[in-house]
Backbone of each chain as ProteinMPNN parsed JSONL, in Angstrom:
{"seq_chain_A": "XXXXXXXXXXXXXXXXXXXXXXXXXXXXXXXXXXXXXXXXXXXXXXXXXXXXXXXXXXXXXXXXXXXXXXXXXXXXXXXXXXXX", "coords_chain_A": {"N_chain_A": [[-17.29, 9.3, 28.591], [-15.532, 9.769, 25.52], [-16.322, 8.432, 22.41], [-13.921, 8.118, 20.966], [-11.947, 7.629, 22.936], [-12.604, 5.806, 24.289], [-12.447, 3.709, 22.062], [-9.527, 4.285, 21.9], [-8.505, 3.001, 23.946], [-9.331, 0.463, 24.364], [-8.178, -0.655, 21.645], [-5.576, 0.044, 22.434], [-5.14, -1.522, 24.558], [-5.572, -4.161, 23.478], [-4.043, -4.733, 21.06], [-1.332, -3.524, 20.932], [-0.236, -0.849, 19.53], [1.906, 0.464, 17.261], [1.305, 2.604, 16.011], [-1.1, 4.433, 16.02], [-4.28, 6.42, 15.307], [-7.584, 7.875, 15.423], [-10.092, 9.254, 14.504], [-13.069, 11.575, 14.168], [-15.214, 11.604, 12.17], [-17.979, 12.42, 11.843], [-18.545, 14.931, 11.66], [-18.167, 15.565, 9.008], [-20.059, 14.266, 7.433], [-22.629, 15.387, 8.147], [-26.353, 15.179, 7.671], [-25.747, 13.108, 5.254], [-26.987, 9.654, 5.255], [-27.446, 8.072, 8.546], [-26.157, 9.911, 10.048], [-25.891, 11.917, 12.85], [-27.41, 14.409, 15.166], [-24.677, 15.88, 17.31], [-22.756, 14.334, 16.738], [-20.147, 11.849, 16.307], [-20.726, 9.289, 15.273], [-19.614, 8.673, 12.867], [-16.591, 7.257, 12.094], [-12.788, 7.056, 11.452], [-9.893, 4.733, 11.335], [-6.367, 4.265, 11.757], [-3.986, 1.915, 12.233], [-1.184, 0.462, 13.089], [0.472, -2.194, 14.256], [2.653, -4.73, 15.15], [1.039, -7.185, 15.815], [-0.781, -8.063, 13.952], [0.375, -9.114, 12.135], [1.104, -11.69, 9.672], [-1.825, -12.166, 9.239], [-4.52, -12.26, 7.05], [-5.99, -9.61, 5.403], [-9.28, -9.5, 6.03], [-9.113, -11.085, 8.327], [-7.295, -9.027, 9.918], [-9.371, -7.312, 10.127], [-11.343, -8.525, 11.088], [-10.102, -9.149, 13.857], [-10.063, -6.058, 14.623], [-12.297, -5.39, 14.819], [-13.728, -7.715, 17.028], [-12.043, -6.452, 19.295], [-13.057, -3.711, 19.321], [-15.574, -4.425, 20.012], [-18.559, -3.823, 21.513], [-18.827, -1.596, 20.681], [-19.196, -1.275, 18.262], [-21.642, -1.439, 17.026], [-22.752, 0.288, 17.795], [-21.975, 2.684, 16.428], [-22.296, 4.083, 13.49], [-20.711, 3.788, 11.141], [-17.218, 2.769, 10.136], [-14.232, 3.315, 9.595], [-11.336, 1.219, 8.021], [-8.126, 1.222, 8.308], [-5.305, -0.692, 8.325], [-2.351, -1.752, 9.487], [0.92, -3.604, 9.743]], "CA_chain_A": [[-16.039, 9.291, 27.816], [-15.948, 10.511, 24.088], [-16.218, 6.961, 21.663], [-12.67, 7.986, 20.284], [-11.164, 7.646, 24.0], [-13.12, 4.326, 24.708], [-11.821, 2.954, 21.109], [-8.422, 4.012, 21.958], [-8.495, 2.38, 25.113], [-9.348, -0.985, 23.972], [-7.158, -0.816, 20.63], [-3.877, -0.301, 22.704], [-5.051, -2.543, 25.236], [-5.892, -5.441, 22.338], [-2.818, -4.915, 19.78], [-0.467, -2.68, 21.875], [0.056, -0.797, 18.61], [3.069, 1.585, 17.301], [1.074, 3.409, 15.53], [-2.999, 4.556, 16.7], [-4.854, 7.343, 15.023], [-8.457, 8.055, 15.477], [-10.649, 10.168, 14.308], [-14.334, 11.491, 14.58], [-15.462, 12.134, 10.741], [-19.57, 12.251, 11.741], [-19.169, 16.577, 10.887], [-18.457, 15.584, 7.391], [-21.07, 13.359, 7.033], [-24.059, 15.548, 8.299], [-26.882, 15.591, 6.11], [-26.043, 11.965, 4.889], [-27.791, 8.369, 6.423], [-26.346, 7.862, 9.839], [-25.855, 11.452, 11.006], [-26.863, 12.198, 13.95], [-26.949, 15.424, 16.127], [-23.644, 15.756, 18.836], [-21.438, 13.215, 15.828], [-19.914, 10.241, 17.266], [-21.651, 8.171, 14.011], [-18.608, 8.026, 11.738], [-15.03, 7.422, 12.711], [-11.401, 5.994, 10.933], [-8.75, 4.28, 12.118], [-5.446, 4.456, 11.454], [-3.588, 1.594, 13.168], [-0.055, -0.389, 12.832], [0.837, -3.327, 15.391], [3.222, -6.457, 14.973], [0.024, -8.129, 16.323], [-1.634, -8.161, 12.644], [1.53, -9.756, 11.52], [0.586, -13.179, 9.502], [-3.173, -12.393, 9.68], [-5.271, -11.51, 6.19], [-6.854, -8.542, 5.087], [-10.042, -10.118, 6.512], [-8.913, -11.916, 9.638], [-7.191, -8.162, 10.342], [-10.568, -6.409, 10.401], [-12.279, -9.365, 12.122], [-9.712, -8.791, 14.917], [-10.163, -5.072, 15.458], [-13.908, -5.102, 14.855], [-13.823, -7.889, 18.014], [-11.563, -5.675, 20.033], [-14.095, -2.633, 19.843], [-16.822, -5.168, 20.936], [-19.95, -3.556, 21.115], [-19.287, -0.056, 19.967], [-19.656, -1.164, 16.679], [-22.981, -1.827, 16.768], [-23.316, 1.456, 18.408], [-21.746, 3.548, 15.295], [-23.181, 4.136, 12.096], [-19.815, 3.848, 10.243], [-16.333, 2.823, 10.83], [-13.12, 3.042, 8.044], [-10.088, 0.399, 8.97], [-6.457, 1.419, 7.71], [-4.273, -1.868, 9.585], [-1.043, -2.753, 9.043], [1.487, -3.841, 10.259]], "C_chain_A": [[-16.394, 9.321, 26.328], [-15.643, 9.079, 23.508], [-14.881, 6.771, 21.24], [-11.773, 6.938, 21.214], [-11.321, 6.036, 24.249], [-12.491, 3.161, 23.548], [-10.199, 3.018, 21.312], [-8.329, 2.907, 22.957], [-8.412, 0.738, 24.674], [-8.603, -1.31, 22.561], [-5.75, -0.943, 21.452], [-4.026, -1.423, 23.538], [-5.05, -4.084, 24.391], [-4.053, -5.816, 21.585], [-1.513, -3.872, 20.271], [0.345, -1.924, 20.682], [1.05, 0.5, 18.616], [2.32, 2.871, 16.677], [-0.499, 3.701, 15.876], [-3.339, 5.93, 16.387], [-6.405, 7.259, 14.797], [-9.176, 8.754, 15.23], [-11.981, 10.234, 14.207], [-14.848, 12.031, 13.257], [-17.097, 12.492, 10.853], [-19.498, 13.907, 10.874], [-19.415, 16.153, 9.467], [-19.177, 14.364, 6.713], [-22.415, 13.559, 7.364], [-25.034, 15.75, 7.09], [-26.733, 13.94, 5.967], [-26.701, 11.289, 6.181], [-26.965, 8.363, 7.377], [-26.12, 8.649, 10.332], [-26.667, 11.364, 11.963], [-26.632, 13.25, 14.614], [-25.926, 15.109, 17.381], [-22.724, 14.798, 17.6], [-21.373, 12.048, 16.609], [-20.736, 9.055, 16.538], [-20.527, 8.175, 13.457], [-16.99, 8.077, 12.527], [-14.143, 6.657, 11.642], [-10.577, 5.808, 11.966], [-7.885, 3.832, 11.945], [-4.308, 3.134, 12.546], [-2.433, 0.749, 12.533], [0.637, -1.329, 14.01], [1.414, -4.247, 14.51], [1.963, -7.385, 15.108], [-0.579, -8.709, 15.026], [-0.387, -9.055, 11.927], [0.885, -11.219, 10.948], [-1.014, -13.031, 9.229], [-3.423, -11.55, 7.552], [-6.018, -10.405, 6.483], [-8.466, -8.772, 6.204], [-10.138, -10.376, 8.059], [-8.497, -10.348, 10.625], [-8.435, -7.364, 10.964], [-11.293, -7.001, 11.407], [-11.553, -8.969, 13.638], [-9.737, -7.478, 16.175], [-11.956, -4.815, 16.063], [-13.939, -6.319, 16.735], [-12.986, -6.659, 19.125], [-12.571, -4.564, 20.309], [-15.478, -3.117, 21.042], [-18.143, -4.596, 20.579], [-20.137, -1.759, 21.227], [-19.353, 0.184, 18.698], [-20.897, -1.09, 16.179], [-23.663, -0.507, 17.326], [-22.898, 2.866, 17.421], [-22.449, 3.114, 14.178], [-21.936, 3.478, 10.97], [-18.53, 3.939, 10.92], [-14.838, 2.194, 9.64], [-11.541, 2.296, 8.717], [-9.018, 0.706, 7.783], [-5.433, 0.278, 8.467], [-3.262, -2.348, 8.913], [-0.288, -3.103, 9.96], [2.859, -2.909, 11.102]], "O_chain_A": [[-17.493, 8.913, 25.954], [-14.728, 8.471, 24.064], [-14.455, 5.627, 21.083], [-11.15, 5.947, 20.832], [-10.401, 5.227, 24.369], [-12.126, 2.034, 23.883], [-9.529, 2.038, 20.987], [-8.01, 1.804, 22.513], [-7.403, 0.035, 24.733], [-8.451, -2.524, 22.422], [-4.933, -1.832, 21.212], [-3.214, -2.34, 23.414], [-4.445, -5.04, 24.876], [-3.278, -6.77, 21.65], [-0.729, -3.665, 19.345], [1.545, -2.194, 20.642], [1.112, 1.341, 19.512], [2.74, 4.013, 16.859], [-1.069, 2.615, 15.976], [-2.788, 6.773, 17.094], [-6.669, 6.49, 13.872], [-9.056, 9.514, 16.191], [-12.503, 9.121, 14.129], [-14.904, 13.259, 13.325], [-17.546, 12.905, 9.784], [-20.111, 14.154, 9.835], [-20.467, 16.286, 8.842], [-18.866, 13.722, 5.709], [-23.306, 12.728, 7.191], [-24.795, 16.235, 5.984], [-27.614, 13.33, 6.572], [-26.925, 11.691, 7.322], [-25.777, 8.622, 7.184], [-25.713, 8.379, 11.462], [-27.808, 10.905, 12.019], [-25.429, 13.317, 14.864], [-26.203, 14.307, 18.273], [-21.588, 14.708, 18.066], [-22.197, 11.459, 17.31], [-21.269, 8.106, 17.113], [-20.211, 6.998, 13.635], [-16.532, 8.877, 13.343], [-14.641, 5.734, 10.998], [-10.467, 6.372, 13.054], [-8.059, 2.616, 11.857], [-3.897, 3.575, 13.619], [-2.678, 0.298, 11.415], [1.514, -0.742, 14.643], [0.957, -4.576, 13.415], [1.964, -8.399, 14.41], [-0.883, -9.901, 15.062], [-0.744, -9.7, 10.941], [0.193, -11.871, 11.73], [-1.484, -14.13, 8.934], [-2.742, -10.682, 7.007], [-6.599, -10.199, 7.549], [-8.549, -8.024, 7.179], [-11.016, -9.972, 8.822], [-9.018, -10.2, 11.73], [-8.447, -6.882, 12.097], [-11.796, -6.417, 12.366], [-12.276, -8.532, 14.533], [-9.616, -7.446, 17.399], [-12.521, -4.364, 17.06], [-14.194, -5.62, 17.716], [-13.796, -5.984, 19.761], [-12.957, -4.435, 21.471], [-16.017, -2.677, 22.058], [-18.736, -4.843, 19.529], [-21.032, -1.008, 21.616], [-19.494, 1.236, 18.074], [-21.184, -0.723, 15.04], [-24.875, -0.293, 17.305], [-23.43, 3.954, 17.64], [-23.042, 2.054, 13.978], [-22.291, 2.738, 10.053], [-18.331, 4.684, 11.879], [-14.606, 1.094, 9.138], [-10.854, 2.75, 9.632], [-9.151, 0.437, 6.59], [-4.737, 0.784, 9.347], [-3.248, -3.156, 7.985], [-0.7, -2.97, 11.112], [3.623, -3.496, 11.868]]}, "seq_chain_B": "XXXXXXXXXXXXXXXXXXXXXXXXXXXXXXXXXXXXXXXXXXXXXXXXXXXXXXXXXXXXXXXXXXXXXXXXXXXXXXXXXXXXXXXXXXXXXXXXXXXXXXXXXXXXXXXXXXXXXXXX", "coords_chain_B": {"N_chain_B": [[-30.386, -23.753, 8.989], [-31.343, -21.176, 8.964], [-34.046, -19.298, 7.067], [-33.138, -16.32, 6.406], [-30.438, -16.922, 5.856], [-30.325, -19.143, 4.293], [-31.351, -18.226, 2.447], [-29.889, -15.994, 1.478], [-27.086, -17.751, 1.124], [-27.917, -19.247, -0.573], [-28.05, -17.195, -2.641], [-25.327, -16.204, -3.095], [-24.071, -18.421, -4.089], [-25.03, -18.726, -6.443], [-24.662, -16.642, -7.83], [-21.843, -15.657, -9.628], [-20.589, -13.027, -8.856], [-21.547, -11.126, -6.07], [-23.132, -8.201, -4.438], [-23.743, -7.247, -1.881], [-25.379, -4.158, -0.67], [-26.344, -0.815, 0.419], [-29.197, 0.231, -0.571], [-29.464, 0.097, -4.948], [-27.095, -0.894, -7.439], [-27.803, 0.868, -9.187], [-28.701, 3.272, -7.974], [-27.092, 3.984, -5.527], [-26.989, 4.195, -1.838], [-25.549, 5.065, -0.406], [-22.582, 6.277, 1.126], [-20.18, 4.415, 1.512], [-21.304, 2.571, 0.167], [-21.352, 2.941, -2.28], [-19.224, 3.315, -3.698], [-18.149, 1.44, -3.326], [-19.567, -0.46, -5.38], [-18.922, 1.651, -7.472], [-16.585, 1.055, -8.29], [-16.736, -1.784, -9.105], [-18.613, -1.359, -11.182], [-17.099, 0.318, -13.034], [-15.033, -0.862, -13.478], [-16.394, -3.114, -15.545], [-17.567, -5.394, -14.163], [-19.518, -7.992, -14.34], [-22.416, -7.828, -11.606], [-24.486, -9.356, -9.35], [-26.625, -7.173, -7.704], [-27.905, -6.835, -3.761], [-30.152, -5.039, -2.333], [-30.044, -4.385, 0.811], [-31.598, -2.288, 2.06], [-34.266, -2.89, 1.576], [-34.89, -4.986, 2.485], [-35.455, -5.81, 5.863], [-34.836, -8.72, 7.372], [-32.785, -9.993, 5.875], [-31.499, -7.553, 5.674], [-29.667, -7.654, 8.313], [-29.238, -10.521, 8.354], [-27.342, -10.577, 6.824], [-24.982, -9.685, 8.42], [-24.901, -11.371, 10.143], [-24.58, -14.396, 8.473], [-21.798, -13.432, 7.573], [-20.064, -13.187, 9.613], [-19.517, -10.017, 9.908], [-19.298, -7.01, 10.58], [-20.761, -5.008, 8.89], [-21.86, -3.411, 5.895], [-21.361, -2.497, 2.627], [-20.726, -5.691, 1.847], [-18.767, -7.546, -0.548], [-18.993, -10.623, -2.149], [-17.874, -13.241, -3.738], [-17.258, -15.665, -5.84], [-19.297, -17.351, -3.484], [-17.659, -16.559, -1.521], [-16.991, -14.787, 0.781], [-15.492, -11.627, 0.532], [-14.561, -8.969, 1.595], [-15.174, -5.717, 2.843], [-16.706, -2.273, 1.984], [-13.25, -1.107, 2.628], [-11.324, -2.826, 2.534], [-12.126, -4.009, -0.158], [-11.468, -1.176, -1.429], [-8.61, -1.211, -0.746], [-7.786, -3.602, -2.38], [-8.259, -3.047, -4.314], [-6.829, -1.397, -5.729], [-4.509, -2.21, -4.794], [-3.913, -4.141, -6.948], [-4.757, -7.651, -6.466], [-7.432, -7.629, -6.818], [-7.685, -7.682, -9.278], [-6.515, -10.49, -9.835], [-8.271, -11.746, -7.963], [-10.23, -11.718, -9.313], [-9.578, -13.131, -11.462], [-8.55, -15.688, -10.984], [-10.774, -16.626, -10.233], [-11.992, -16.606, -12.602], [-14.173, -14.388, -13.53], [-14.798, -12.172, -15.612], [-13.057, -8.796, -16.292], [-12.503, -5.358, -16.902], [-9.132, -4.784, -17.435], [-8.059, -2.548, -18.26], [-9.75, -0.354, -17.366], [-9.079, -0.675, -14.565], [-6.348, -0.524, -14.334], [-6.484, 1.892, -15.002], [-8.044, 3.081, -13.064], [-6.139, 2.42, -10.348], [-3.791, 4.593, -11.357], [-4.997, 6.784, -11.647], [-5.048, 7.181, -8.881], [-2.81, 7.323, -7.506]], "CA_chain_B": [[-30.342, -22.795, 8.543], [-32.455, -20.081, 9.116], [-34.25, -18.661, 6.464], [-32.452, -15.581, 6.115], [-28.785, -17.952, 6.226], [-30.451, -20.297, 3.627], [-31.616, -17.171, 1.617], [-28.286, -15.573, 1.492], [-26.221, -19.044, 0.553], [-28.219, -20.046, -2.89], [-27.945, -16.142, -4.048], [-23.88, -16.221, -3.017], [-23.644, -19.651, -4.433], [-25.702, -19.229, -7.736], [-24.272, -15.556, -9.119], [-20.82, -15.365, -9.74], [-19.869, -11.711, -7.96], [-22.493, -10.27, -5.738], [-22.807, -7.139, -3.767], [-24.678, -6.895, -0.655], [-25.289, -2.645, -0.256], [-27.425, 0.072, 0.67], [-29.286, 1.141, -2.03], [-28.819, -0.64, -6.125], [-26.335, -0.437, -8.184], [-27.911, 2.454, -10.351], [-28.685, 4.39, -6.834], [-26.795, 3.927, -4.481], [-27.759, 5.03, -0.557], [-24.454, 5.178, 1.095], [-21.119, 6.543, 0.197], [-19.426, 3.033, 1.292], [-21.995, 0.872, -1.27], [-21.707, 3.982, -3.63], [-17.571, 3.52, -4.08], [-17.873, -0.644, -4.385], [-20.583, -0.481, -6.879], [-18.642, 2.37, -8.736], [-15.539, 0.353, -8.779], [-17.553, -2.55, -10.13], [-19.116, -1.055, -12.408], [-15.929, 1.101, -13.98], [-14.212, -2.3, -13.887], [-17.184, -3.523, -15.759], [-17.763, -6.408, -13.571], [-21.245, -8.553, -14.385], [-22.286, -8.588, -10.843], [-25.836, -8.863, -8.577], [-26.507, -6.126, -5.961], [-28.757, -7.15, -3.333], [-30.39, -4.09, -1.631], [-30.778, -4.761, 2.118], [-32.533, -1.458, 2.821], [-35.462, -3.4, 0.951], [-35.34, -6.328, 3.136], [-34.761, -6.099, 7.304], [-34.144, -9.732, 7.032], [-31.322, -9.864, 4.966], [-30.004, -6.586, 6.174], [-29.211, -7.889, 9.808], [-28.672, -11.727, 8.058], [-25.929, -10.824, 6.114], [-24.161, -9.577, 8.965], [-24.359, -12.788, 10.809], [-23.756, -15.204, 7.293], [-20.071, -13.97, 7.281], [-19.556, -12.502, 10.887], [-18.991, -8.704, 9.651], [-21.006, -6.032, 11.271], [-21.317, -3.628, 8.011], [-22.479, -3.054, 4.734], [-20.861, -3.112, 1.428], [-20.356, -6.647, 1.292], [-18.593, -8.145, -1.672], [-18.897, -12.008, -2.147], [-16.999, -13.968, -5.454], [-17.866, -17.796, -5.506], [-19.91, -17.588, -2.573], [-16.981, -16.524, -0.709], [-16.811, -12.951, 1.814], [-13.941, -10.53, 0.461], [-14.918, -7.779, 2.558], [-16.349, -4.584, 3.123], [-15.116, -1.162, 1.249], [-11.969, -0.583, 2.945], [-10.423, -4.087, 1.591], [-11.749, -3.576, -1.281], [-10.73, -0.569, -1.705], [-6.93, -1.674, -0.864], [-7.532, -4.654, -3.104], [-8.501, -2.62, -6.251], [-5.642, 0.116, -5.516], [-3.037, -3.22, -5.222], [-4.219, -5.499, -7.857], [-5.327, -7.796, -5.913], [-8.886, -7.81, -6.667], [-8.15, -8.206, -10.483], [-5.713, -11.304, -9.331], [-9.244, -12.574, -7.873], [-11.453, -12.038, -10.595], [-8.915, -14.029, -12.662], [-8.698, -16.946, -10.551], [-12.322, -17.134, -10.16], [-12.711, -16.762, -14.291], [-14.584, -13.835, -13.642], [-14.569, -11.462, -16.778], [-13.523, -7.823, -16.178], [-11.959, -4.167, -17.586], [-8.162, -4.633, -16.884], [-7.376, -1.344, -18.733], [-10.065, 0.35, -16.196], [-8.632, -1.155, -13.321], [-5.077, 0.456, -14.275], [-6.694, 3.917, -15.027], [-8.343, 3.653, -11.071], [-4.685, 2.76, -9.715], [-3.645, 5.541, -12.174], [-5.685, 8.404, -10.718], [-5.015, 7.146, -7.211], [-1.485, 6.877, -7.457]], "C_chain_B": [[-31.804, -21.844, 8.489], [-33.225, -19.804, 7.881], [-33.824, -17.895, 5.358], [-31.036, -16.23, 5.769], [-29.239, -18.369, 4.538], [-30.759, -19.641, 1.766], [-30.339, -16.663, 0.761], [-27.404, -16.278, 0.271], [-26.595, -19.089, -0.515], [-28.069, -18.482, -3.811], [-26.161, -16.007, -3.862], [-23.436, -17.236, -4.111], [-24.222, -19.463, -6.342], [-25.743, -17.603, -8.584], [-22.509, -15.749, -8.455], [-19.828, -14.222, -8.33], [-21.553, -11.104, -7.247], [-22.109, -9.321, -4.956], [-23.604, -6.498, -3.251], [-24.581, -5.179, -0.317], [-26.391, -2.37, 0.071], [-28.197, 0.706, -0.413], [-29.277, 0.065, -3.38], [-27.442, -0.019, -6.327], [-26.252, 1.148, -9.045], [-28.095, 3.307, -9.173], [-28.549, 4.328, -5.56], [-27.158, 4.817, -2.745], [-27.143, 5.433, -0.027], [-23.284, 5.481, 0.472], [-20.179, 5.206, -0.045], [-19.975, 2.134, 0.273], [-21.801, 1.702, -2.628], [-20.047, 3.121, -4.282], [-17.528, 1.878, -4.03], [-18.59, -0.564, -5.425], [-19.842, -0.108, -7.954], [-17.727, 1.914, -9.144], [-15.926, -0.741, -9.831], [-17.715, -2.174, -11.75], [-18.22, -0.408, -13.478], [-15.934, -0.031, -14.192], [-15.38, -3.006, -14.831], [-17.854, -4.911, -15.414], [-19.383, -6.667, -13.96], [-21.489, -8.914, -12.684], [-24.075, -8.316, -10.337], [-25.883, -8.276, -7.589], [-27.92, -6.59, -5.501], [-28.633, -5.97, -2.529], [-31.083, -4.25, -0.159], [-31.391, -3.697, 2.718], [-33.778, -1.841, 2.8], [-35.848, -4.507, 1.549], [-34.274, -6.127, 4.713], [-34.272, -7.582, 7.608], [-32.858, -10.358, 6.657], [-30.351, -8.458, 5.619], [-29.479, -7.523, 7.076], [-29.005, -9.694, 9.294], [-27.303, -11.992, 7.517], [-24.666, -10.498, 6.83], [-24.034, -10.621, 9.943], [-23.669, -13.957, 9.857], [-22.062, -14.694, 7.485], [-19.48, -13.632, 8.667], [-18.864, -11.131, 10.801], [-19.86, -8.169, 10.043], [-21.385, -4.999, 10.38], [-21.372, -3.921, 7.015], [-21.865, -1.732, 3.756], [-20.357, -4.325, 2.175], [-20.101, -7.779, 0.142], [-18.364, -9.773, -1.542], [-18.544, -12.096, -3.482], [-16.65, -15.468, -5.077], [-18.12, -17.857, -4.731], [-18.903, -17.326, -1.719], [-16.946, -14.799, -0.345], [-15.751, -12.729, 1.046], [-14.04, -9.879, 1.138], [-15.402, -6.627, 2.081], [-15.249, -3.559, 2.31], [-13.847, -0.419, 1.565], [-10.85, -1.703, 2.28], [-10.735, -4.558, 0.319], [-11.649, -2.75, -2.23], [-8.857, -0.43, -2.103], [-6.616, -2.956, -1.975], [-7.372, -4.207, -4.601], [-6.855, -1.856, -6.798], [-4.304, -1.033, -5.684], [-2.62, -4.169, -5.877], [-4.827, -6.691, -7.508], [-6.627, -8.346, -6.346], [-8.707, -8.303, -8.297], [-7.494, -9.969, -10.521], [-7.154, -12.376, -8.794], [-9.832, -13.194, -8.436], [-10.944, -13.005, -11.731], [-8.947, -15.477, -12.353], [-10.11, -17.423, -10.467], [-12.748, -16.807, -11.701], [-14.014, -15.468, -14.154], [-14.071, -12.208, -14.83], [-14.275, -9.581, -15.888], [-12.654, -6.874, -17.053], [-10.227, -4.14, -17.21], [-7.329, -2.917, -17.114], [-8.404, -0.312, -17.635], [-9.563, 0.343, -14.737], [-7.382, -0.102, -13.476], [-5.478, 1.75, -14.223], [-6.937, 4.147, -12.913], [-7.069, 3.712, -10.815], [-3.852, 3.799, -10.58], [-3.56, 6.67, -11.712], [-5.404, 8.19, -9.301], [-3.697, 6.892, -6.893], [-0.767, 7.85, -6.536]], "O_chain_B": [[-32.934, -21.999, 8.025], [-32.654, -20.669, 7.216], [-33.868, -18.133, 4.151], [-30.525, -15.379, 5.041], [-28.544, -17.938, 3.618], [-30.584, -20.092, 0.634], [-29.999, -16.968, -0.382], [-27.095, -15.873, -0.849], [-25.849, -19.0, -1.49], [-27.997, -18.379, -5.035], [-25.712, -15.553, -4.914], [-22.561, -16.95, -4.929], [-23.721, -20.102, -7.266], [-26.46, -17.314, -9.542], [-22.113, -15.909, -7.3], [-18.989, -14.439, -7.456], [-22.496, -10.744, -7.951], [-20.927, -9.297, -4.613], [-24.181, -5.497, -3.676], [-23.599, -4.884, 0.365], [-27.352, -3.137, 0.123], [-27.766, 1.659, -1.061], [-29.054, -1.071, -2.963], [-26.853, 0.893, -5.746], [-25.413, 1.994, -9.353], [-27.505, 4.37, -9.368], [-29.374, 4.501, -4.663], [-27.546, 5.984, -2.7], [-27.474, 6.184, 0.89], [-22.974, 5.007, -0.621], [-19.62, 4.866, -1.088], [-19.395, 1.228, -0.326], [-22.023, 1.278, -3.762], [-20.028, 2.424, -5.296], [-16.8, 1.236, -4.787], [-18.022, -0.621, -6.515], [-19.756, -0.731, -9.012], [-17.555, 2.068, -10.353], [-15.615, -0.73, -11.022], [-17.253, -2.486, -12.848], [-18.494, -0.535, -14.671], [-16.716, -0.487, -15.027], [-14.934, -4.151, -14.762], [-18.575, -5.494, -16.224], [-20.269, -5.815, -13.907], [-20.996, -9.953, -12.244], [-24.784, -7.407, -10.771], [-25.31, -8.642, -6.563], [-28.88, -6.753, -6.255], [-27.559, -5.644, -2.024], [-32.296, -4.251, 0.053], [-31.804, -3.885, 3.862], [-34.556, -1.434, 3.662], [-36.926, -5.05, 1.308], [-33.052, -6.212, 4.829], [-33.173, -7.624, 8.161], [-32.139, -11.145, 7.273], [-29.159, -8.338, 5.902], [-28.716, -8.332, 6.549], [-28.43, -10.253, 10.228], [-26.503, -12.924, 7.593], [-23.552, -10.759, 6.377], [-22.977, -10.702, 10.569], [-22.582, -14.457, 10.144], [-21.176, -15.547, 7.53], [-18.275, -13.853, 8.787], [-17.822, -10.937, 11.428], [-21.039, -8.522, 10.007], [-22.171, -4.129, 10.755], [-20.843, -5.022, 6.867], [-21.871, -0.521, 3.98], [-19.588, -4.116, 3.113], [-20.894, -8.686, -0.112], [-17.481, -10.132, -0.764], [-18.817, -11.228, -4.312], [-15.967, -16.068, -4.248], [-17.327, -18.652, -4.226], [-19.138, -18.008, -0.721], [-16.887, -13.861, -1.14], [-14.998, -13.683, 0.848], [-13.133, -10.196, 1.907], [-15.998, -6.531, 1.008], [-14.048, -3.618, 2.047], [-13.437, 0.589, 0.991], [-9.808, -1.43, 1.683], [-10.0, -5.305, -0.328], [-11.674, -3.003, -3.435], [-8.177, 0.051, -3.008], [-5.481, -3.249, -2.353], [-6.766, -4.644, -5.58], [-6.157, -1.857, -7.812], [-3.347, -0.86, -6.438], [-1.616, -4.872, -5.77], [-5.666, -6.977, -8.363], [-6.844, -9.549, -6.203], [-9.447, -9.207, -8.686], [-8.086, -10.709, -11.306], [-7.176, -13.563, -9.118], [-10.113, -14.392, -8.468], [-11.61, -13.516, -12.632], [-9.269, -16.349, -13.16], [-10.438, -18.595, -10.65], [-13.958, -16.77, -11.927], [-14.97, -15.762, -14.873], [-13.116, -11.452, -14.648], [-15.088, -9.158, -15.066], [-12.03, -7.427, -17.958], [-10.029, -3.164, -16.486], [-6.451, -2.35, -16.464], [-7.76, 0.56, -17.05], [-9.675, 1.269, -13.933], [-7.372, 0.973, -12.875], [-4.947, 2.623, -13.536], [-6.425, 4.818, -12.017], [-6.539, 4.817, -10.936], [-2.71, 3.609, -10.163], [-2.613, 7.401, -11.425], [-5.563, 9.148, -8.544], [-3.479, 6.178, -5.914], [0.432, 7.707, -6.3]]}, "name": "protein", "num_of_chains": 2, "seq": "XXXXXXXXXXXXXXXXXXXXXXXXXXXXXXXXXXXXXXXXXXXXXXXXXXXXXXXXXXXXXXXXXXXXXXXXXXXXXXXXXXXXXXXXXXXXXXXXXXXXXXXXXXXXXXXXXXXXXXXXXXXXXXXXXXXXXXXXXXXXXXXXXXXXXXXXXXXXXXXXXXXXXXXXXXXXXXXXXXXXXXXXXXXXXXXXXXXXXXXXXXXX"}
């Protein structure tokens, strides 16, 4: 399964969000640190849930970064957009 | 405290603004440490960049010290702000100069407006 599919997966399942956009940015980052042949090194993420409601800047990121789990540690790079 | 933990704490605790990246200040390695630095540095912030490509130690310490898994990390009184997406949104919503004020940290307020300016 492609990293996008596996991040959606566990984002709606986590924050059951209204809004979920994903994207795979590694093309425009070949050539820099972290590239790697096949992509799947850089991604954003575009996300809006009630769930973030009350939570800081901070506490937001901490929440999605647990939700991914351990495909963070398996990307090179990963850009958070979260609101509410 | 580990080492690396104990390492960390007295350089958080004993500069003002620091800024854990890839790379210095003058040459940056990574587009994310490039775009905190450059904010910094417009804003003319006095701050210390610690380069964890230069130390495996510290890289992989500083992501346990605050529980973040990436790099740019901005600290201000020994305290995490986060990585360059929040403070990116912090610079862009005031925010970050709102920090630097409460923490008596000196910076460019007329640069700050030009960034939210051009990014408007």
């Amino acid at each position: 399964m492609p990293i996008t599919e596996e991040m959606r997966a566990r984002l709606q399942a986590a924050f059951a969000p209204t809004e979920l956009e994903i994207s795979d940015d590694s093309e425009r980052h070949r050539g820099h640190a972290g590239y790697r042949e096949g992509g799947e090194s850089h991604f954003s993420v575009h996300i809006r849930a009630a769930a973030f409601a009350g939570m800081g800047r901070v506490a937001r990121h901490r929440a999605v970064h647990a939700a991914l789990g351990d495909i963070v540690p398996r990307i090179h790079a990963l850009a958070l957009d979260i609101g509410t | 405290m580990t080492d690396a933990k104990s390492r960390i704490d007295e350089t958080v605790k004993a500069n003002d603004v620091v800024l854990y990246m890839k790379g210095t200040k003058e040459m940056p390695q990574c587009g994310f440490s490039s775009r905190v630095a450059g904010v910094l540095n417009y804003m003319g912030v006095a701050f210390k960049d610690v380069n964890v490509l230069a130390d495996d130690e510290i890289r992989q310490g500083i992501k346990d010290y605050s529980d973040w898994p990436t790099i740019p990390q901005l600290y201000v009184k020994g305290e995490f702000v986060g990585g360059c997406d929040i403070i990116t949104e912090m610079t862009l919503s005031g925010e970050l100069d709102t920090l630097f004020e409460e923490n008596g940290v000196a910076y460019d307020k007329d640069a700050a407006d030009k960034i939210r300016a051009a990014n408007a």
